[in-house]
N, C-alpha and C positions, 0 to 999 in steps of 0.2 A: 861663244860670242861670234866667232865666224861665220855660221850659220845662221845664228838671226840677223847679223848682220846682208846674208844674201838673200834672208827672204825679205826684209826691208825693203834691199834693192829691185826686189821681184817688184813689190806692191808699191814704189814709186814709177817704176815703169808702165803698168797695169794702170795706175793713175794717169801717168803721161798721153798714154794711148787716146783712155778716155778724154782726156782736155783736148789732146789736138781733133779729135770728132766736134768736143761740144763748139768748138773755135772756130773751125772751118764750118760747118754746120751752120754756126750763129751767123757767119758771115755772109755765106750763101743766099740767106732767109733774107736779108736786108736787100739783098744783089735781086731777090725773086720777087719780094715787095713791089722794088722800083722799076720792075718792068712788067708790073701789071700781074702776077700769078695769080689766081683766086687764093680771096683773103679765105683761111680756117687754119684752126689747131692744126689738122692732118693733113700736112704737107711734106712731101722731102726732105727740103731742108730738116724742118724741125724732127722728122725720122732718124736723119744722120744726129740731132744735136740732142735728142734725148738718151740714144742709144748712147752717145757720150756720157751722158748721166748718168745711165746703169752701171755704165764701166765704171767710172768713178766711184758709186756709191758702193760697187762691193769694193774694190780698193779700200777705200774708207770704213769698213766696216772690217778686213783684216787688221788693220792698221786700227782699230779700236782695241780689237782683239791683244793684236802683237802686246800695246801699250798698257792694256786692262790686267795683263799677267804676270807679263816680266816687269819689273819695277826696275830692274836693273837701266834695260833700255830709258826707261822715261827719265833718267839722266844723261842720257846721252845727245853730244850735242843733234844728230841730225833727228833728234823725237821731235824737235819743233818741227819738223817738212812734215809727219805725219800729223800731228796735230794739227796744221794751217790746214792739211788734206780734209780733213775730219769736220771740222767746220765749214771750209769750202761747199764738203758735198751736204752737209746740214742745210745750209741754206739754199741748194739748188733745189733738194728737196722741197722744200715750201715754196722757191718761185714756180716747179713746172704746173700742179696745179691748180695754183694763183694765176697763171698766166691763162691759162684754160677759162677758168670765170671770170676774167676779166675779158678775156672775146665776149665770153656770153652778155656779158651785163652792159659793157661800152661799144661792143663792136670793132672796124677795125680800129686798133689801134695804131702810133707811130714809133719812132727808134726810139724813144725817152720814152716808157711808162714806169710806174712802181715794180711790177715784175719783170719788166725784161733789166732794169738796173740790179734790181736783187742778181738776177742769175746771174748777169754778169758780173758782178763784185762776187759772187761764190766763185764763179767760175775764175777770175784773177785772184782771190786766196787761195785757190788750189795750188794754181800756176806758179804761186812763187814758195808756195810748200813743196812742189817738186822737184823746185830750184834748188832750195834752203837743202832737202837731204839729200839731193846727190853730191851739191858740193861739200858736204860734211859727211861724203862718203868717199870723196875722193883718197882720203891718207891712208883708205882700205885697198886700194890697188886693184880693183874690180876694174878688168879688160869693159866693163859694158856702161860705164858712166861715164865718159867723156861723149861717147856719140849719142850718148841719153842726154847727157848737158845738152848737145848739139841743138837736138830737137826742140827741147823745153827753153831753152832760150828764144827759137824761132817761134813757138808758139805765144811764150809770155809776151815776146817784141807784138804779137799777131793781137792777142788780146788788149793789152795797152794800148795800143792806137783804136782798137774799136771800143773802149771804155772811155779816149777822149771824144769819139762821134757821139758817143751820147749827149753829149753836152755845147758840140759844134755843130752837128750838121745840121739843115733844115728841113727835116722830113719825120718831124715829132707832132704832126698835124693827123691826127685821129679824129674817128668819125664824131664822137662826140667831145673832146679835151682835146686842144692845140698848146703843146707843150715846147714848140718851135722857141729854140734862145732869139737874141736879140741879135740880129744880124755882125754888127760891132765885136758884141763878147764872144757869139762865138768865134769868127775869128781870131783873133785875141787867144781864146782858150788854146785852140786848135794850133797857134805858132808860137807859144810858150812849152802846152805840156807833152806835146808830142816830140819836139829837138829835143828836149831834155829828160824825159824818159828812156827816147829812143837811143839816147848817148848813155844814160847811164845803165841799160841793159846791153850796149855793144864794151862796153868799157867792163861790165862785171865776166860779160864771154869771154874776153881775153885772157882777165885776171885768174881766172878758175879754172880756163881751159889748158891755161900755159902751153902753150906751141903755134906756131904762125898755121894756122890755114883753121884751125875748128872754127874760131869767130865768124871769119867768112862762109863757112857752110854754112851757120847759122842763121846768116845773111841770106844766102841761097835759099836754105826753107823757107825765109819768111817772104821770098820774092813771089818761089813755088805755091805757096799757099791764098797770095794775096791774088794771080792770075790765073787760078783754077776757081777759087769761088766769086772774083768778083769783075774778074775779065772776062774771060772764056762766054761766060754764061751769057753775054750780050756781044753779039759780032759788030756792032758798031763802036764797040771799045776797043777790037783789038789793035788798034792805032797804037795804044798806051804802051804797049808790050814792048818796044824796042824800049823806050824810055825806060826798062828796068834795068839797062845794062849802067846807068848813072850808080844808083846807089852801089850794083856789084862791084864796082871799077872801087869806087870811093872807101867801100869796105875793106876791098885786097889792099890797099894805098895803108889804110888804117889801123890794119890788123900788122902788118909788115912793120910800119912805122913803132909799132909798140910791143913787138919782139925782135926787135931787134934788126930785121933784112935793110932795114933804109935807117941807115946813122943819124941820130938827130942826138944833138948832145944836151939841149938844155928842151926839157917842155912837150916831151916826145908825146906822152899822153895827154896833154890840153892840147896839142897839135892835132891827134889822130881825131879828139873829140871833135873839135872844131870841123874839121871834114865830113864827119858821119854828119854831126846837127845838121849841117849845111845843106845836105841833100833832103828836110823829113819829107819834103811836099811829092816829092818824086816817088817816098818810099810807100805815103799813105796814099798814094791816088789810086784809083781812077776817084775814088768817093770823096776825098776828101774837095777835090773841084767842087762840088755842091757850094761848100760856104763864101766859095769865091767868086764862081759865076753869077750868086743871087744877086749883086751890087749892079749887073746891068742885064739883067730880063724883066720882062714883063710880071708884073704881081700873079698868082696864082698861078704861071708856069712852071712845070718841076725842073729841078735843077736838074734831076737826073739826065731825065730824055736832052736837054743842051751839055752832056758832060762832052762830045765830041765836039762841041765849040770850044772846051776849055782846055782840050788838045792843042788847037792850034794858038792860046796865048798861055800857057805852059811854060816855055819858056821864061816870059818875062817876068813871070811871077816867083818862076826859081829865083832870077837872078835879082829882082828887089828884096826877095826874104831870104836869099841866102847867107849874105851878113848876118843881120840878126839873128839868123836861125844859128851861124857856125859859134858865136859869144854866147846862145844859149848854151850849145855843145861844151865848150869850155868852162863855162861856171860849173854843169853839170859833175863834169869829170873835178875839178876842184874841190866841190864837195863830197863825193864820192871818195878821193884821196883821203881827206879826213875823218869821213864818218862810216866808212865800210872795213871789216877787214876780211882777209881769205884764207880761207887756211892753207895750207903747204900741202906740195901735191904729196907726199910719200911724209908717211912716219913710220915707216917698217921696214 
């Protein structure tokens, strides 16, 4: 059992690898989009986010294997991480080349179509089947799944907020189908599910990772990842960049706060939550500015090219949504108390 227990931990890793490609990849493609790339299938970005795919799908295809033999495993709690794997990379399979004829057939399209939501709903089942079996491999005492948590929480944090841009941002306006939400809602969407996701995967990192500082790497990859593909790529964003040192402050504060280093005796975790929610605007920007700026540009101006306008009222938009945002973060963690459990880091 100890050894297919390690090759499990191989092929959620192997999967890990792949996500954090298709993730960064995906993200990138958006970042290359809005600054004019030539639209086609065959592009960088999409090079790095399919080669995510392939990783994954042989991933997925061990992990059918592993599952298809031993019966013993397919009771075991962490077979649900390979399962969610399995279907994950099922369906990326049919978005890549659904994605492919639907350039052909509509031309370019924008961040909302039918295929690029498939993928990325494969792509976030993955994510949290990588989740689901390391941390139900943790009471195996494997030296390599805490910094494997590490990762995959920064990628699932990385994925989540780019599965609410499909539904908040304003650059779902394709050559021929304008699939652009309603300025209103998607705001709206964007300052509901992004505090409250983003609280209830910094509040599962803690829980799982048990020790004060993994949460906050967590945090750190997911800063890493957010200004390599979506800063970097545009010098007139790097303005943004010092602003990531908000959420990292806010995370050390919250991660500390809920092991223990800063005394709080009553509410320590709807406290820390309340902190993380409070900052999401800081954590999903530069892109997330789009659904904010649109309320005063000109019709038919891209949010994009004005996001270094939304640098300089940044600010005030932290501090109007930061309430709201930190009571999302608390409800989250509240629910979370009651409907999640973890399991115990050692059972041997």
């Amino acid at each position: 059992m100890k050894l297919t227990s390690k090759i499990v931990l191989i092929v959620l890793i192997v999967s890990l690898f792949g996500s954090v490609l298709e993730i960064w990849g995906g993200s990138w493609d958006i970042t290359s989009h809005a600054i004019g790339a030539p639209e086609s299938f065959f592009t960088p970005p999409h090079g790095v986010l399919y080669s995510g795919v392939g990783i994954s799908l042989i991933a997925a295809i061990i992990a059918l294997g592993i599952i298809g033999k031993d019966k013993e495993i397919r009771h075991k709690s962490f077979a649900l991480g390979l399962k969610l794997i399995i279907i994950g990379s099922m369906i990326q399979i049919v978005a890549g080349p659904s994605d492919y004829l639907w350039h052909e057939l509509f031309g370019t399209d924008g961040l909302l179509s039918p295929t690029h939501l498939t993928l990325i709903t494969g792509i976030l089942i993955q994510s949290v089947g990588i989740i689901v079996g390391l941390t139900r491999l943790t009471p195996h005492n494997f030296k390599a799944v805490k910094p494997s948590l590490t990762v995959g929480f920064s990628a699932l944090w990385f994925i989540v907020i780019a599965f609410a841009f499909q539904f908040g941002l304003p650059i779902s306006n394709g050559e021929t189908i304008n699939l652009n939400p309603d300025p209103y809602a998607g705001v709206i969407i964007l300052g509901i599910t992004i505090p409250f996701f983003c609280t209830l995967i910094f509040w599962g990192a803690v829980k799982s990772m048990k020790g004060f500082g993994w949460a906050s790497m967590a945090v750190a990859g997911l800063i890493i990842m957010n200004i390599t593909a979506n800063v970097i790529p545009n010098e007139d964003l790097w303005g943004f960049i010092s602003w990531f040192v908000v959420p990292m402050i806010t995370a050390i504060i919250g991660d500390a706060i809920m092991n223990n280093k800063i005394r709080i005796n009553k509410f320590k975790e709807e406290i820390a939550g309340g902190i993380v929610g409070a900052v999401f605007i800081v954590n999903s920007m530069p892109l997330v500015g789009m659904s904010f700026i649109q309320f005063y540009v000109f019709s038919e101006v891209s949010g994009y090219s004005l996001l270094t306008e939304f640098s300089e009222t940044l600010a005030i938009w932290f501090a109007v949504l930061s309430i709201p945002s930190a009571i999302t973060g608390i409800i989250a963690v509240k629910i979370a108390k009651k409907k999640i459990s973890i399991p115990a880091e050692s059972t041997i």
